[in-house]
N, C-alpha and C positions, 0 to 999 in steps of 0.2 A: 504494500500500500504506500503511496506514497505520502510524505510528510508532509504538514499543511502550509509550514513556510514553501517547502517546494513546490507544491499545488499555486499560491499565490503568484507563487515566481513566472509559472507557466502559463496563469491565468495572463497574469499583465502583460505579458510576452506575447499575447496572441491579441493584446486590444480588449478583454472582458476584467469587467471591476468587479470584483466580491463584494455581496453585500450582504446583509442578515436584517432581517424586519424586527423595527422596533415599533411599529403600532400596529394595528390591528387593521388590517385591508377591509374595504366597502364591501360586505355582503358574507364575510369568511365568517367560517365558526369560529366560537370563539374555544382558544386551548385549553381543555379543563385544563381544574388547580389542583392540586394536590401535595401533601407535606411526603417528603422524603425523610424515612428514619435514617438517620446514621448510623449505620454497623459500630459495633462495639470496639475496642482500641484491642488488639490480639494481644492476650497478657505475656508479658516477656519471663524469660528463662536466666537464668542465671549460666554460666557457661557450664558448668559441672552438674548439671541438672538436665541440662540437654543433652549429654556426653552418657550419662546414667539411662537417658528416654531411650537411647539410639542403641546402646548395650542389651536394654530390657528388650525393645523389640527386635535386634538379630536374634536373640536369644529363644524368643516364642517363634521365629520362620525357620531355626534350623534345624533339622531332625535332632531328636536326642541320643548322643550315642556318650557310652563311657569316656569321661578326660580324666587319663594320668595326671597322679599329682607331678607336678615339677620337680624336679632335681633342686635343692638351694642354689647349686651354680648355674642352672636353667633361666631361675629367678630375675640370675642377677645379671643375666643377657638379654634380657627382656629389653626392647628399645624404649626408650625414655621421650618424653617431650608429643609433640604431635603425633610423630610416628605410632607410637604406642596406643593409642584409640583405633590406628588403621589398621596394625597389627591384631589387635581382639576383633574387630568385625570383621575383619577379611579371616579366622581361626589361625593364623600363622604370623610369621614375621615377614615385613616387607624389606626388601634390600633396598638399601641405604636410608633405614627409617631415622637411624640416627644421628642424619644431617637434618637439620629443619629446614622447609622450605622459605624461599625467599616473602616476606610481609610485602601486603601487595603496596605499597607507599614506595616500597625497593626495587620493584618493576618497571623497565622504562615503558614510560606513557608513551600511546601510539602519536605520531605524527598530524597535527590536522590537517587535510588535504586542503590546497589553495586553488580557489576557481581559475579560472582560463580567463584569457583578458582579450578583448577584442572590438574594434567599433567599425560599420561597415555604414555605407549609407547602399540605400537597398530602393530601385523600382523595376517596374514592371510595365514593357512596350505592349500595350494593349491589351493586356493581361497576357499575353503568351510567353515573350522573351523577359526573362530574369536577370537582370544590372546588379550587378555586385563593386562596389568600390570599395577596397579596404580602407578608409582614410576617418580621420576623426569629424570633420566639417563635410558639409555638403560643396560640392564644387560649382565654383563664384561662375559670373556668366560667362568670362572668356571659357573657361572650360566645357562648361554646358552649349554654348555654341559651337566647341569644337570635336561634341560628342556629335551634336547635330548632324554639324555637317558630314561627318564621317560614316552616318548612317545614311543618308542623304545617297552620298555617294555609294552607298554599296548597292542602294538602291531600297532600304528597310526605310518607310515613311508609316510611321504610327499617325491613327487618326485622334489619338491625343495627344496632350500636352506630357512631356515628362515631368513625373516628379518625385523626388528621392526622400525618401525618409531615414532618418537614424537607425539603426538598432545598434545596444552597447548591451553585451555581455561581460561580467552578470546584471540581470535589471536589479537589482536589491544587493547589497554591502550588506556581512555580516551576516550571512546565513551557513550554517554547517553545510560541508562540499565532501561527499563521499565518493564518488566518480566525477572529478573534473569534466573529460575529456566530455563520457556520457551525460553529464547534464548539459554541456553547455550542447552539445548537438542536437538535444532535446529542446532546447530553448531556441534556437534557432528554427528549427522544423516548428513548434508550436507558434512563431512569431510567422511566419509561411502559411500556414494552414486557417490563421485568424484573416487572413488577408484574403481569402479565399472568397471571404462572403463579399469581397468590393470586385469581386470578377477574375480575381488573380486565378489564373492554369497552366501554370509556365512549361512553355515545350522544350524553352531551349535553355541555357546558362551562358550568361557570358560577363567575365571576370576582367577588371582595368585597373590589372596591379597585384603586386604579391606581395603576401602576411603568411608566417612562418606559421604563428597559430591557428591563422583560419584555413592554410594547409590541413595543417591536422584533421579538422572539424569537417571539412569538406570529403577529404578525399581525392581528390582528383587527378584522375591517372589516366594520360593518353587524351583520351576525346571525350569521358564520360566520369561525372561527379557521381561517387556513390554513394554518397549523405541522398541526395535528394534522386537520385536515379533519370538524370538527364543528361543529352549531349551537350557538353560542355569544351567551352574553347578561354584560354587563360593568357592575356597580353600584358604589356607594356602598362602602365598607369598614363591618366592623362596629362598628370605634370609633365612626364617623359616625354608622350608623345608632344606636347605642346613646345618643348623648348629642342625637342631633336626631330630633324628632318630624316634622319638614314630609319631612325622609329616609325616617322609613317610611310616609307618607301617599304618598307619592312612589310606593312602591315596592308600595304595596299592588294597583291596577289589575293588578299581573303574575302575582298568583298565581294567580287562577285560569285563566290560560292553562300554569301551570306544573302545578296540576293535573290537564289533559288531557294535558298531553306526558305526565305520571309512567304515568296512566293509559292511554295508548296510544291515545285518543281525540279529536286534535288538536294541532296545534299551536299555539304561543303567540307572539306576536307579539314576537318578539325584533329586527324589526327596527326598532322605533323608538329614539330617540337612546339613548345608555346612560347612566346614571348615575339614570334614572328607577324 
């Protein structure tokens, strides 16, 4: 099941606010009332009292068969300290009962696992094609014009407007992180799947710019992202492309394969190296 901060996390991640009713809706029953008793406090044990419970009951579950008295030197082999209680219920001695075990204050504390860190601005060309930028700000208008154009040119003309939104993982500081990797991928896919309901169906993936962690989170190997199970193609960022010329020479061969994918009449050759 999952955890309720984490549930919250995934909620907002997708655009839905948690809410819980504090009046009473027009026309609803109302909640019966009712007193809850409190169960009783479990009366506590003394350690040697519960050490006595645990003897008494091996005692009545084990067949009753003849015990030799001990030998005095038997006695005085008997292991001591904790051991000695494992020893009587388990009927024997256990090896190395008479080292005691390590107090748990002396066991090193596990490690807490640290979220993944990552901010992308994210849209989507008609709802089909998937914009991934890895960068912290959304990009100013020189860049946004020279996305434009770029699409332009390949021949991909959306019959909207683009527009990019944030998402930063994690959405919430300070929430216990027990799979990194797996929650932030999970955060990601729920922030996708909340967008769905504004018409998002994304066929394609195309990526303007490389992030080592959102490597990871992606996937993406060759021509297809397997976080999200689309053909996916992975370039240059638009700073790069905007201030290098041999970057858009580079990248020009791909439009018109981007072309026929837009128009439904081909595919384009995504699987050569990426940054070309």
């Amino acid at each position: 099941m999952t955890p309720e901060p984490q549930r919250r996390q995934y909620l907002e991640a997708m655009g839905l606010t948690a809410w819980e009713a504090r009046y009473r809706l027009p026309n609803a029953r109302p909640t019966p009332a009712c007193e809850w008793q409190r169960p009783a406090p479990a009366p506590t044990e003394a350690p040697a009292e519960r050490l006595h419970a645990l003897l008494d009951e091996s005692a009545r579950e084990a067949p009753a068969r003849p015990t030799p008295e001990p030998a005095p030197r038997e006695r005085s082999q008997r292991p001591a300290g904790p051991g000695k209680a494992r020893a009587l219920l388990g009927g024997g001695e256990v090896p190395g009962a008479a080292e005691a075990p390590a107090r748990d204050e002396e066991r090193p504390a596990a490690e807490p696992a640290e979220a993944l860190r990552f901010t992308l601005q994210v849209a989507c060309l008609d709802g089909r094609w998937l914009l991934l930028l890895p960068r912290a700000s959304q990009p100013d208008a020189t860049r946004q014009r020279l996305l434009a154009n770029l699409l332009q040119a390949a021949g991909v003309l959306p019959e909207r407007p683009l527009e990019f939104e944030t998402f930063h993982w994690p959405q919430m500081e300070g929430l216990p992180v027990d799979a990194p990797l797996e929650e932030a991928r999970q955060g990601l896919q729920a922030f996708l799947e909340g967008r769905r309901r504004r018409g998002w169906a994304p066929e394609r993936l195309l990526i303007f710019g490389h992030d080592a962690t959102l490597a990871r989170v992606l996937t993406v190997e060759g021509a297809h992202c397997a976080l999200l199970d689309l053909p996916a193609w992975q370039g240059p960022g638009l700073d790069e492309l905007a201030g290098s010329a041999e970057a858009k020479r580079a990248l020009w061969p791909r439009l018109a394969g981007w072309r026929e994918a837009w128009q439904g009449t081909g595919e384009d050759d995504d699987a050569a190296p990426a940054g070309g």
